[in-house]
C-alpha positions, 0 to 999 in steps of 0.5 A: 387127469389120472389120480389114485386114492388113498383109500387104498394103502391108508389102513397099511401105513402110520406115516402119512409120508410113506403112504404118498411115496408108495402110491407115487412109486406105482406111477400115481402123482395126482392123489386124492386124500381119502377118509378114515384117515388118523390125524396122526397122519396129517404131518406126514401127508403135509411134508410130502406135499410141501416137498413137492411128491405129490399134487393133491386133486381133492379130497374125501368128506371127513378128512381126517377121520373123526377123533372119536370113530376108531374105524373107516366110517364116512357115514359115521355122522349124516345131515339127513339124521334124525339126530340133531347132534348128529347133523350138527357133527356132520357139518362140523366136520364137514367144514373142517374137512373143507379148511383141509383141502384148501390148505392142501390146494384141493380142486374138489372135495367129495360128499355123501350126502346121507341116507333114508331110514330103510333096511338095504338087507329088505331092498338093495341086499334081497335084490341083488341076491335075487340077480345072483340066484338069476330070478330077475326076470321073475313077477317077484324082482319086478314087485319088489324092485316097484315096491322098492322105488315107490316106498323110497321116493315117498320116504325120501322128501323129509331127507332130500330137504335135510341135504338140500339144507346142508348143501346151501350151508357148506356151499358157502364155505366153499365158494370162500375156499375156492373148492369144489363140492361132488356130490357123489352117486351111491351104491344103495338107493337107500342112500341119498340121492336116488338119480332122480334126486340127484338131477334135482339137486344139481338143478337146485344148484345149477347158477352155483359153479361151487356145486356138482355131480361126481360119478362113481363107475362101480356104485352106478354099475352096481345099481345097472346090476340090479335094473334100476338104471342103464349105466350109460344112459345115466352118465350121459344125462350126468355129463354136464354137471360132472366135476369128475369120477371114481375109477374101479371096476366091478364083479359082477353082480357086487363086487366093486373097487376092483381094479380098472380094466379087470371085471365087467366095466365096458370104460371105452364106451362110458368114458366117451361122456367124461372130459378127459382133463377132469379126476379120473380117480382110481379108489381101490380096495385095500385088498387089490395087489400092487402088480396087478394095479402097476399092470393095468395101469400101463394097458390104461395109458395106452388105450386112454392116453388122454386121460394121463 
């Protein structure tokens, strides 16, 4: 199922409404209704969805954005903070985020799940400038990319309990709800989880229909980039806990929410270990042109007409 998210044109538009028409004028009917989004949008988004223009395949955690965060920040509350106040916000919002997507009959509803206290420009930042200045195959890269991996499964513990626990309290709202929760892979392996923590928590919740993996195509190509995983590899072991993806493509070595079929991605191998019928979500940066989107959107249907 092919679908488009707001994340896109959100920041160009007051009227929820008229940011539905446009991505529908693209060719996009299946839409997913992203964070940073103002609540004064939620009128519009609601008219349009009760005129029929759009199906809502799900959502992305806190929608609508937060009152008192004035910019796009999804990580903005955390339930692996050290703050109780913080992870109280996260949940409440999070809740609330989940009342929304049932109202507007949302499939799924997309997480992140937090992060571990360790600086990216000292890890993920230094290694990829190290992969840009081509010294990846340098004794330094290996050190530091081991040094790296060792420092954040240790740290890690404290924090994957914390998103263990919050994940078991939202679950249960969800199962109420009837939506689906996609933990999504992130960019940075400061973030929670590493692959290694996602295959526990999916194990954690494997008897749990309401829990799942949701693979994002330029976070997992963004950590191939810098050797800590083989994207393909990784899809593969993922595929049976897969709830759906999100589709852009990447520059290499940084660049992500390019628009598909337009950078490095290799889609027809990876899209071998994806169900067609399952989200395939375009998120695109905001700075990507309408042609060139309405462009590849046609080269899309016709090498992966299984997928409309």
């Amino acid at each position: 199922m092919l679908s488009f998210s707001t994340c896109w044109n959100n920041s160009r538009h007051t009227c929820g409404e008229e940011m539905i028409d446009e991505i529908v004028e693209m060719g996009f009917t299946n839409i997913e209704l992203s964070h940073g989004m103002m609540i004064t949008k939620l009128p519009g988004l609601q008219s349009a969805f009760k005129a029929g223009k759009f199906n809502c395949c799900g959502v992305h955690n806190y929608f609508p954005s937060p009152v008192e965060v004035m910019i796009d920040a999804p990580d903005a509350y955390e339930y692996t903070s050290h703050r109780p106040y913080d992870r109280k916000r996260a949940m409440e919002l999070t809740l609330k985020t989940l009342d929304v997507a049932a109202q507007f009959e949302a499939d799924y509803m997309v997480l992140h799940m937090g992060s571990v206290p360790m600086n990216p420009a000292r890890w993920t930042k230094k290694l990829t400038a190290m992969v840009e200045e081509e010294q990846d195959e340098t004794k330094k890269y290996e050190r530091l990319k081991a040094k790296f991996i060792k420092r954040r499964a240790k740290k890690g513990k404290l924090y994957y309990s914390r998103a263990i626990e919050a994940l078991e309290q939202i679950a249960e709202k969800a199962a109420e709800l009837g939506v689906r929760l996609a933990v999504e892979s992130r960019s940075r392996y400061e973030d929670m989880p590493t692959e290694t923590e996602m295959i526990a928590l999916q194990e954690h919740f494997k008897d749990n229909p309401w829990v799942g993996y949701w693979h994002d195509f330029g976070h997992v190509q963004l950590k191939h980039n810098i050797h800590l995983l083989d994207h393909k590899e990784w899809l593969a072991t993922m595929e049976p806990y897969l709830i759906g993806c999100h589709v852009h493509d990447v520059y290499p070595p940084k660049r992500d929410h390019r628009v598909p079929l337009t950078g490095e991605l290799d889609f027809k191998s990876l899209l071998q270990h994806v169900d067609p019928s399952l989200p395939h979500t375009w998120e695109l940066s905001p700075s990507r042109d309408k042609e060139e989107i309405k462009q590849a959107l046609e080269v899309w249907k016709a090498a992966f007409p299984e997928t409309l």
